[in-house]
Every structure is written in C-alpha cells, then in structure tokens.
C-alpha positions as CSV (number, residue, x, y, z in Angstrom):
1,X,-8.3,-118.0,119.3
2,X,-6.3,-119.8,121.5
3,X,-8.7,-120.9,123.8
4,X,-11.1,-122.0,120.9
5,X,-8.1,-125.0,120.6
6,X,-7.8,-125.9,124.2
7,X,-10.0,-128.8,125.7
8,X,-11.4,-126.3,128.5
9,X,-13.8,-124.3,125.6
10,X,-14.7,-127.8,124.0
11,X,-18.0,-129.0,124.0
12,X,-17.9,-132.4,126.1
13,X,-19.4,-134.5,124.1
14,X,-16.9,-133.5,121.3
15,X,-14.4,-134.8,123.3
16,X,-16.4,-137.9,124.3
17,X,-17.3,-138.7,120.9
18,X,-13.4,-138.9,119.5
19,X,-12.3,-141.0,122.6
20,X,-15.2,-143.5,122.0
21,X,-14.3,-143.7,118.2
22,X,-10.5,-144.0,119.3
23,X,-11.1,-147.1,121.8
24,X,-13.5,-148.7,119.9
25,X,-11.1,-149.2,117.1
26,X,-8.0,-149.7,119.4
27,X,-10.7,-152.6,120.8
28,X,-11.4,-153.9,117.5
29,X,-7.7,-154.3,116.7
30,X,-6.4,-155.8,119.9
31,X,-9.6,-158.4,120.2
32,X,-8.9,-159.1,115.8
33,X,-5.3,-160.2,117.2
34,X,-6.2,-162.1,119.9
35,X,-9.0,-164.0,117.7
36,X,-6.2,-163.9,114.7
37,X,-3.9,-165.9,117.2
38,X,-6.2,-168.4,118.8
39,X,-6.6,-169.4,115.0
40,X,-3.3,-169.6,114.7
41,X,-2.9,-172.2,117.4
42,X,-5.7,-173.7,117.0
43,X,-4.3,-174.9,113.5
44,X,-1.2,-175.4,114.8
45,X,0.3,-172.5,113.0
46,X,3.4,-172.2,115.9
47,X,5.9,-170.4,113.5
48,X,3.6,-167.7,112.4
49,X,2.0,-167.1,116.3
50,X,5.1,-166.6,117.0
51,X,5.4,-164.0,114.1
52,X,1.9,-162.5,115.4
53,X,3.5,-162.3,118.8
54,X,6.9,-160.2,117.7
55,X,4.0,-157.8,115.3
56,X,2.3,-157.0,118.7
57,X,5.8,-156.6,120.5
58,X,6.7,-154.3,117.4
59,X,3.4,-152.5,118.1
60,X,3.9,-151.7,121.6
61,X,7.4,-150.3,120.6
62,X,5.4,-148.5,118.3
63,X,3.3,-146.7,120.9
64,X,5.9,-146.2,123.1
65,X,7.7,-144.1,120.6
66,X,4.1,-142.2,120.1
67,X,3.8,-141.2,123.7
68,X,7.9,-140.5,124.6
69,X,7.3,-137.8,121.3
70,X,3.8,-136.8,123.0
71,X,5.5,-136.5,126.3
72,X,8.7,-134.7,125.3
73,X,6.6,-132.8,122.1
74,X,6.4,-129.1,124.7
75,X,9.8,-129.6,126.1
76,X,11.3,-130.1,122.4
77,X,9.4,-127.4,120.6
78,X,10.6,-124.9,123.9
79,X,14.4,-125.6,122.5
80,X,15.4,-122.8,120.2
81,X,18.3,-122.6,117.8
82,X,19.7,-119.8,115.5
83,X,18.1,-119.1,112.0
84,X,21.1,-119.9,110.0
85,X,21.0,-123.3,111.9
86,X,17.6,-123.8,110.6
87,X,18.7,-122.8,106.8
88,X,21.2,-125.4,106.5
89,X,20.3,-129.0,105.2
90,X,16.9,-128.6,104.0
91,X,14.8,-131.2,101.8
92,X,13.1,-127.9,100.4
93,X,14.3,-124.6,99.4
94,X,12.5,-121.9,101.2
95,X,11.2,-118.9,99.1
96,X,10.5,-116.5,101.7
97,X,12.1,-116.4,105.6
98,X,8.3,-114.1,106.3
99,X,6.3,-116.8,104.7
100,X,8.0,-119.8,106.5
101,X,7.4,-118.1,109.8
102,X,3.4,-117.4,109.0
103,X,3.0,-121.1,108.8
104,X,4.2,-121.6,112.2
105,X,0.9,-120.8,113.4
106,X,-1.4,-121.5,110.3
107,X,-0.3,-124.2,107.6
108,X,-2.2,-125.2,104.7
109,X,-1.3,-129.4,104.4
110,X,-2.6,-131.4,101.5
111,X,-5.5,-129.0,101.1
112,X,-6.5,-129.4,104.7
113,X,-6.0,-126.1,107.1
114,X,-3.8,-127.5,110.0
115,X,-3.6,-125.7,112.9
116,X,-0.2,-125.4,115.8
117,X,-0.1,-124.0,119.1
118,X,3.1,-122.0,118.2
119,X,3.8,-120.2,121.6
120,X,7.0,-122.0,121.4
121,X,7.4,-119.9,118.1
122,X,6.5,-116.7,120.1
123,X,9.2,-117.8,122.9
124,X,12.2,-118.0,120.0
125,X,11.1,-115.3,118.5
126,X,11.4,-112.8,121.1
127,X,15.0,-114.4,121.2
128,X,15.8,-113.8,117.7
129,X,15.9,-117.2,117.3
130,X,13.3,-120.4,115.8
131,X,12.3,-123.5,117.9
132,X,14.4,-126.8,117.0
133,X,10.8,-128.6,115.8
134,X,7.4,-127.3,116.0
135,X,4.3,-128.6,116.8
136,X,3.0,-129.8,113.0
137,X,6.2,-131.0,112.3
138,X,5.8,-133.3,115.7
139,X,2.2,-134.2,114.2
140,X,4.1,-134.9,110.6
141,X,6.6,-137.3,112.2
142,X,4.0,-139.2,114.2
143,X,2.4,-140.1,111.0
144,X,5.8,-141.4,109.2
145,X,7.1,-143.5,112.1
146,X,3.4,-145.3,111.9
147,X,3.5,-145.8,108.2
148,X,6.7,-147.2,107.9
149,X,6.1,-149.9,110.6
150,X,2.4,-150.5,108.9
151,X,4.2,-150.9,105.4
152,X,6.6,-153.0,106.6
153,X,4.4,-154.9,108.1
154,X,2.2,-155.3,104.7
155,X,5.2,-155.9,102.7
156,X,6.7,-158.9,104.4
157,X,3.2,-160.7,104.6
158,X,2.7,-160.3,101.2
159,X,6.7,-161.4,100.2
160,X,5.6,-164.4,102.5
161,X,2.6,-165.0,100.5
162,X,3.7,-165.2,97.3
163,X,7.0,-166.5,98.4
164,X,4.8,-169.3,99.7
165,X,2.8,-170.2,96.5
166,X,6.1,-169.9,94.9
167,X,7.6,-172.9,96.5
168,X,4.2,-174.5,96.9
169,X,4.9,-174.9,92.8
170,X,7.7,-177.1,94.2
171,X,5.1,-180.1,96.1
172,X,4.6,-182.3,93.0
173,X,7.9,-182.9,92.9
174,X,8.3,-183.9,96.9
175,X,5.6,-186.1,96.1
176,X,7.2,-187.9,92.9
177,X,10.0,-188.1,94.9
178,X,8.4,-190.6,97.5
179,X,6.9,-192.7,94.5
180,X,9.9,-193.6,93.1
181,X,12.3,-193.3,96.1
182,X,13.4,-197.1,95.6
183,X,14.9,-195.6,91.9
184,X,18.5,-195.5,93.1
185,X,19.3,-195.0,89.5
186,X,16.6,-192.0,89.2
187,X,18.4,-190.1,91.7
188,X,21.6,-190.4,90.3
189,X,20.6,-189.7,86.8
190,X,19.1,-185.8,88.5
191,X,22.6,-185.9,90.6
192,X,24.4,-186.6,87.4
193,X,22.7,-183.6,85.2
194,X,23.8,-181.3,88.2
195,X,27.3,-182.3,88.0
196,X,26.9,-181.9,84.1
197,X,25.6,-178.1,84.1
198,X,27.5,-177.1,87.2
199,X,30.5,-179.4,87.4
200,X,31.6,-180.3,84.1
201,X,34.4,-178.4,82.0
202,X,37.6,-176.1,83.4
203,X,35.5,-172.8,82.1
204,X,32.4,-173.9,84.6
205,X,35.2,-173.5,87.4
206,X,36.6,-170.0,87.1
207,X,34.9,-168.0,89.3
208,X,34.4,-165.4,86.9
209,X,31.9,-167.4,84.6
210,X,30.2,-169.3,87.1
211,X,29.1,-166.1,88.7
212,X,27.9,-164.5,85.6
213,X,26.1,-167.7,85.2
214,X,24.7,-167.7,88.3
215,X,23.9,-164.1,88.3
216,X,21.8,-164.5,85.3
217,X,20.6,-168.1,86.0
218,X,18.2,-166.5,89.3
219,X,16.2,-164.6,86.3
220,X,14.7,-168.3,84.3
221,X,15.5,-171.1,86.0
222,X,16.4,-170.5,90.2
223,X,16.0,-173.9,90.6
224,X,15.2,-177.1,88.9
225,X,14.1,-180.6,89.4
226,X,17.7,-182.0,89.2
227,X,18.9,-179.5,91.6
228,X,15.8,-179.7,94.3
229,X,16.2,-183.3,94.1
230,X,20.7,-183.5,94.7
231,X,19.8,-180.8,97.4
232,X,17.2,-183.0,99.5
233,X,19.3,-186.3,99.0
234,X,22.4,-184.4,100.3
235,X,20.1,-183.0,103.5
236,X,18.7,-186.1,104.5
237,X,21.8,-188.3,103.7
238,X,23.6,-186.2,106.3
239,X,20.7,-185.2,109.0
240,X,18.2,-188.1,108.8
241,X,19.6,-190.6,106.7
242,X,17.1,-193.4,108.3
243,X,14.7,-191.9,107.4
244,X,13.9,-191.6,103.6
245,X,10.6,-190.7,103.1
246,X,11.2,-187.5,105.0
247,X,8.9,-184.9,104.1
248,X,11.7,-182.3,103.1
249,X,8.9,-179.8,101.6
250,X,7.6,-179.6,104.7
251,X,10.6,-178.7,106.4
252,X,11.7,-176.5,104.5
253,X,8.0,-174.7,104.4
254,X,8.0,-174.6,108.2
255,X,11.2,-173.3,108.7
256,X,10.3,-170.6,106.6
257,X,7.5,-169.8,108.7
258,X,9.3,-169.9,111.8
259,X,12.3,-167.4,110.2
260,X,8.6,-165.2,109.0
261,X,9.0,-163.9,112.8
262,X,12.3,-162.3,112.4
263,X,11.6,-161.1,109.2
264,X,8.4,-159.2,110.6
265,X,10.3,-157.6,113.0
266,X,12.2,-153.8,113.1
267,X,15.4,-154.1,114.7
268,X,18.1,-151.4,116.2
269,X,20.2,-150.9,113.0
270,X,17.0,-150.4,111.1
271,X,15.7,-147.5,113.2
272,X,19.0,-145.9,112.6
273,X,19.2,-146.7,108.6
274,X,16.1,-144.4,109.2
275,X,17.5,-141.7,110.8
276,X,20.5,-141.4,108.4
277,X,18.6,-141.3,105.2
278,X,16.1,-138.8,106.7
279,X,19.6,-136.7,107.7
280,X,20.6,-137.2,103.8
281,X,17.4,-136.3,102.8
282,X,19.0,-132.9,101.6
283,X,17.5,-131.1,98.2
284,X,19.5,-132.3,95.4
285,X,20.8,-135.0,96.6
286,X,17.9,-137.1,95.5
287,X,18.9,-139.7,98.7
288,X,15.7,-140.9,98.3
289,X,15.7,-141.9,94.4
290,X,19.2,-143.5,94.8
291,X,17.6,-145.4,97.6
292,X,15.2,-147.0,95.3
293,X,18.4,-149.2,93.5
294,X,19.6,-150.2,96.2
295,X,17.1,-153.1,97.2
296,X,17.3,-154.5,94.3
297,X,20.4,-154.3,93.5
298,X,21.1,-156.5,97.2
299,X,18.1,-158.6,96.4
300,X,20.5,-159.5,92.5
301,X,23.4,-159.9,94.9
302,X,21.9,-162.1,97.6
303,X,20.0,-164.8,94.8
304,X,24.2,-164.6,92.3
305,X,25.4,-166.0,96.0
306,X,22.8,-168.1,96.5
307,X,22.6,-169.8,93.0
308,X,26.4,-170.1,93.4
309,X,26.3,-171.8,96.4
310,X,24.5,-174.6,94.8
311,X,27.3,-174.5,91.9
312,X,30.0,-175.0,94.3
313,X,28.7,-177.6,96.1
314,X,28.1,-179.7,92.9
315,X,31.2,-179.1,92.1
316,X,32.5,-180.7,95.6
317,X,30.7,-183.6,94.5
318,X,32.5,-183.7,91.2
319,X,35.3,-183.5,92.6
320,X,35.0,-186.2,95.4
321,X,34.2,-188.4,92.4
322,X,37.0,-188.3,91.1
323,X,39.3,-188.8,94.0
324,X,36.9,-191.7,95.3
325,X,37.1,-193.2,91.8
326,X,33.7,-194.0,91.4
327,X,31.1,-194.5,88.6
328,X,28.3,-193.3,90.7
329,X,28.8,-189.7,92.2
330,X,28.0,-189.3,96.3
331,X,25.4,-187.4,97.2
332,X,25.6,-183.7,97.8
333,X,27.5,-183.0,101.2
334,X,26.3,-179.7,103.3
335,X,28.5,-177.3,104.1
336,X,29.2,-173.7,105.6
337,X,31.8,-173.2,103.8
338,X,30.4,-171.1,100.8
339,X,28.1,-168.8,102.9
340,X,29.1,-165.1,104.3
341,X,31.3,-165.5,107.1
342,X,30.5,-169.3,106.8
343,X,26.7,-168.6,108.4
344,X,23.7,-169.4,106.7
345,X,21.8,-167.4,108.5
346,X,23.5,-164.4,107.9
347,X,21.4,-164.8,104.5
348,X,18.2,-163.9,106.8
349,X,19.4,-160.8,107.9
350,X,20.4,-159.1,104.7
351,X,17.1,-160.5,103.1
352,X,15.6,-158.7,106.3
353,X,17.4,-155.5,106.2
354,X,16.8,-155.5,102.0
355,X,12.7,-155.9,103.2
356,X,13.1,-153.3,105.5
357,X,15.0,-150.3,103.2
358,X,12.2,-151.5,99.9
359,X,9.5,-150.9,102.6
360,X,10.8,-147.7,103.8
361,X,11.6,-146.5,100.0
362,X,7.5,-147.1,99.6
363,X,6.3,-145.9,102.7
364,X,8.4,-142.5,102.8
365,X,6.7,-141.9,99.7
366,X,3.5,-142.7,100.8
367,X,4.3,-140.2,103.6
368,X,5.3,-137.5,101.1
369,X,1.7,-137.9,99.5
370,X,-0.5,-137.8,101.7
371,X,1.5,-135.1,104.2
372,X,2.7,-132.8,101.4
373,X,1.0,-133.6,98.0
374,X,1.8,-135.0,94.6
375,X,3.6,-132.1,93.8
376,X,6.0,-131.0,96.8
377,X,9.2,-130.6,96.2
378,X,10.3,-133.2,98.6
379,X,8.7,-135.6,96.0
380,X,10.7,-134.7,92.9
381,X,10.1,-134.9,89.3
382,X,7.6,-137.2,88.1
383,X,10.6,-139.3,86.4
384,X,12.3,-139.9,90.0
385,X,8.7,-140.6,91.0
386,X,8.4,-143.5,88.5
387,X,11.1,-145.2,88.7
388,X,11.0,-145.4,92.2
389,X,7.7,-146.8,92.1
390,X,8.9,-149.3,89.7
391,X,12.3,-149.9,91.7
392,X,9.7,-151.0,94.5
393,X,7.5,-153.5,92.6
394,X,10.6,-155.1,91.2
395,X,12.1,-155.6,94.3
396,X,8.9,-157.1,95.9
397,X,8.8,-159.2,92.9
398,X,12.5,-160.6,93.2
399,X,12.2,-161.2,96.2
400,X,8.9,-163.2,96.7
401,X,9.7,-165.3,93.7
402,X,13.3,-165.9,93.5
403,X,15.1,-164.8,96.6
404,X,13.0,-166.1,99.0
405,X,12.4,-169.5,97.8
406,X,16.1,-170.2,96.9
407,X,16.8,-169.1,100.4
408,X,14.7,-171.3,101.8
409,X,15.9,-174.4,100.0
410,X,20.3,-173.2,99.8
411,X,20.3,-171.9,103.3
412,X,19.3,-176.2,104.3
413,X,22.6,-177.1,103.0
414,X,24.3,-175.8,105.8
415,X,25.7,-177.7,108.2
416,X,23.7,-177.3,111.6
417,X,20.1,-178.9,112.4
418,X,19.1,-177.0,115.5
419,X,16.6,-178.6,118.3
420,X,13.6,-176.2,116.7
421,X,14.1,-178.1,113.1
422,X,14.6,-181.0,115.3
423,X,10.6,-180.3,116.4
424,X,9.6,-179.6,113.0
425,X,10.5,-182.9,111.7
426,X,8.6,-184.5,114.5
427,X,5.6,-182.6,113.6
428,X,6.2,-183.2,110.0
429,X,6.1,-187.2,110.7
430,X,3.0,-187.0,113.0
C-alpha cells in the first residue's frame, strides 16, 4: 500500500496531467496580473498598481511559507513528543486514544477519504511516544494559511469598493462648491451651523456628552454638508490657500487609493495575532466566537474618535472667535493634536489590523467548513455560528460605509502634506 502512494508506481501521465493543470493555472494567474497591471497604468491608476504590486509581494511570501512547510514537513513530522503533551490544549475532546491513532494513517475529512504517509507515526510509536504534527495536519495548515491571505485579500477590495461609492455620494457637493465658491457668506453660514451643533453650549464641551454624541452620531449622519464643507476650507486655507478651486474630492479619493496598498498588505504583528488565537483556540474557551466582537467593537471605537475629532476642532474655531472678537468665525485650522499619539496615520493601522482580525474571523471559519464540516466541534453551536457570521457582515458594513469614508476626510485635517499628496494635487490640476 505504500508503494501504491509513491510517484515510482504512478502512471506517468498521471503525473503529467496534474503538473500541466497546476502550471496552466499558475500561468493564467501570473499573465491576469500582469494584464490587470498594465491596465492599471495605462489609466493611470498609480495608487492601486502599487497596491497590485504589494498583492504579488504578499503572494510570494505566500509561497514561500508553502514550500519552507513542504521542505521542513518530513523533518517536523520525525519530532516526537509524549502523549500527555499531545492531550493538553486541544480545540476538540478526543473520545478514544485507539481511534485518534487509526486516523494517523487513514482519515475520513469532509466526506472525502484522506490518505498520510504515517511512518513518522510508526517511528513515535515504537518510542511510546506521537509525532509533534502529522502529515494531514501539514496538508490542513497549508490550506488555512492560503485562505486567510485569499480572504483578506477579497475583503479589503470589497471595503474599498463600497467605501468608494460611499464617498463618491459625496461629488455633488465638491461640485456645488466650485459654483458658488465666490459666496464668502455661503461658506460661513455651513462654518457657522458646525460651530452651532458642535460648538455651542457648556454641555456640548464635557467630554462625556460629546463622546456619546459622537459615538452615536457615526450611526445617521457621519458627515454632512456643513461639516465636509468647514473641513475642505480649513485644508486648503492652510495647504493651498492660492488655489481655491482645488479639487479636494479628488484628493482625498486618491489618497485613499494610494493608503489601499498598505491596507492590502499582511504585516509581522498580524502573522503573530494568528498564531496566538490559533494557541487560544482551546475547547471551551470559544476564542473564536469572542473574536467575532472584537472588530466591531474597534471599528465603533475608531469612527467615536473620528467623529470627535471633527467636534474638537470646531470647537477650536469657536473658541478662536471669541478671543479674535470677530463676527465672522476663521476657518477650521488642522491639527495633530486630537489624533492617537498626535499621528493621523496611526488611524490606518488600526483600521488595518481591524480588516485583518474581521477577515481572519471569516476565513477560519471558512477553513473549519470545508476541512472539518458543518458540524465539528471546532465550529460550535449553531448560535456561536450565527452571530459570528453576523459579527462579520456588520463589521464589513461599518467599515465600508462609515469608517472608511470619515477616515479618509478627518485623517486630511492633520497637519502634514507629504511630497506624494504633493504629486496628487498636480495630477488632480492636470
């Protein structure tokens, strides 16, 4: 029987057949990127070559994992550990110690009959011992690795969609704006309705109720006409102020873009998130239903700071008012001041890290389906099952239709304009 598995008794064009089928669509998908980025450029689409680019980087870190757990797959499954070792931390309780070690060499998967070259159980056997992973169990973790990149992958394209059309909804107004720009008195009648529902009245000030506000205002209104408009006028009285008919839409739509290719990415800290939930991935602990909160409850955090940011800096303006003694307020002044740390961008990377964990939730379960079945144990009851499902769409949803697009209009009112958003607004006036 072991022969029948080795490639010495298999028929030759067996073998043939399966590499052909293998290249041809590894051909198809490299040649589909390739043609995918000369579009790209072609419509001058830099921003989101460049996120194509860090995909295919991603995708070669991808295969590189692949063939280091090919490579080191014999040398692994040769390690052997005690039983009790092997008892201790498991996602599933085993029934029987005689019928876990039968499916070393035959295992019934998902209704398909799976198959392991267990002479590495034979080895730790003789020992007294079980090997520290097996062969299916290398097979199984190929497979999750790959769908968690793919989903990822899926899940920030289509936050980037609809976070897209979202602020797309936002145009007509960039376009009002530059038929009535001469309205001085326009602009300060939006400035002055700011000041009036973020501004005006001691209770609007304690930080108490202007957070509950704010938590609660991300759910109908994110962001309005008044507020888009006292945002702009603040940016481009402090970065561009010659120019007035700057395209500020634009801007912030290709800046977006261009922060698309760090979003898309899987960095250092995310690889490890993974490998400390699988570690709490214990039964009854549920790590994995818990999990499902906790993007959304981030996402609730990250658009309350937002929102608040833009209460706070209308309240700056208020307050300059005052001391300045004018009728007329001054126009919204950008600052770091209100941000974590004092770093806009640091919004980026919790947004990214918040993608990341939602996509994992979804893809671990995907994992769990198609590896082990609707009904394994590892998936839990059909209530857990539900509500993380539900925990997932809602985050997608948060995110693509109010964190995003708030992000990409606060995160402008910091205080740097770097060289790249220095290009982008010479592209945007060509």
């Amino acid at each position: 029987m072991a022969e029948s598995r080795s490639l010495e008794y298999k028929p030759t064009w067996v073998v043939a057949a399966v590499c052909f089928v293998i290249i041809l669509i590894c051909l198809f998908a490299e040649r589909g990127l390739n043609h995918l980025g000369k579009w790209l450029r072609r419509n001058k689409q830099d921003a989101l070559f460049e996120a194509l680019q860090k995909l295919k980087a991603e995708l070669m870190l991808l295969g590189f994992i692949s063939l280091l757990l090919n490579v080191f797959q014999g040398l692994i499954s040769q390690i052997c550990i005690p039983t009790h070792l092997e008892s201790s931390m498991l996602p599933c309780k085993k029934h029987t110690e005689s019928k876990s070690h039968k499916e070393f060499s035959s295992l019934a998967v998902n209704g398909h009959l799976l198959f392991s070259a267990d002479s590495s159980s034979e080895h730790c056997s003789r020992e007294g011992k079980v090997p520290l992973l097996s062969t299916e169990a290398f097979h199984q973790l190929h497979i999750l690795i790959f769908v968690v990149a793919v989903v990822h992958v899926v899940s920030c394209a289509i936050i980037l969609v609809l976070g897209g059309a979202r602020i797309r909804e936002w145009k007509p107004w960039e376009e009002w704006i530059s038929k009535v720009e001469k309205g001085i008195d326009t602009h300060n009648h939006h400035l002055q309705k700011v000041l009036e529902k973020h501004a005006w009245g001691y209770w609007r000030k304690a930080a108490v109720v202007s957070w509950t506000m704010s938590f609660f205002k991300q759910f109908h209104s994110p962001v309005t006409l008044s507020e888009y408009i006292a945002l702009r006028d603040g940016f481009i009285m402090t970065h561009c102020p010659d120019n007035r008919e700057y395209d500020f839409h634009k801007y912030m739509t290709l800046s977006l873009e261009r922060d698309f290719r760090h979003v898309v990415g899987i960095s250092w800290y995310q690889w490890l998130f993974v490998v400390v939930f699988l570690t709490l991935n214990v039964e009854g602990w549920h790590a994995y239903f818990w999990l499902s909160f906790l993007p959304v409850v981030l996402l609730l955090l990250v658009g309350a700071k937002l929102e608040h940011i833009i209460v706070r800096l209308a309240q700056d303006v208020d307050e300059m008012k005052k001391l300045q003694g004018r009728e007329a307020a001054p126009p919204v002044k950008p600052s770091d001041e209100y941000f974590w740390f004092n770093r806009p961008r640091i919004v980026l990377h919790f947004i990214h890290f918040i993608l990341f964990q939602n996509a994992f939730e979804i893809a671990f379960f995907f994992w769990i389906l198609w590896t082990y079945g609707f009904h394994s144990c590892i998936m839990g009851r059909k209530g857990y099952i539900i509500t993380r499902l539900i925990m997932g769409v809602i985050a997608q949803g948060l995110c693509s239709y109010i964190t995003l697009p708030l992000y990409a209009l606060v995160t402008k009112m910091g205080t740097s304009f770097e060289p790249v958003q220095l290009q982008l607004q010479s592209s945007i006036n060509i």
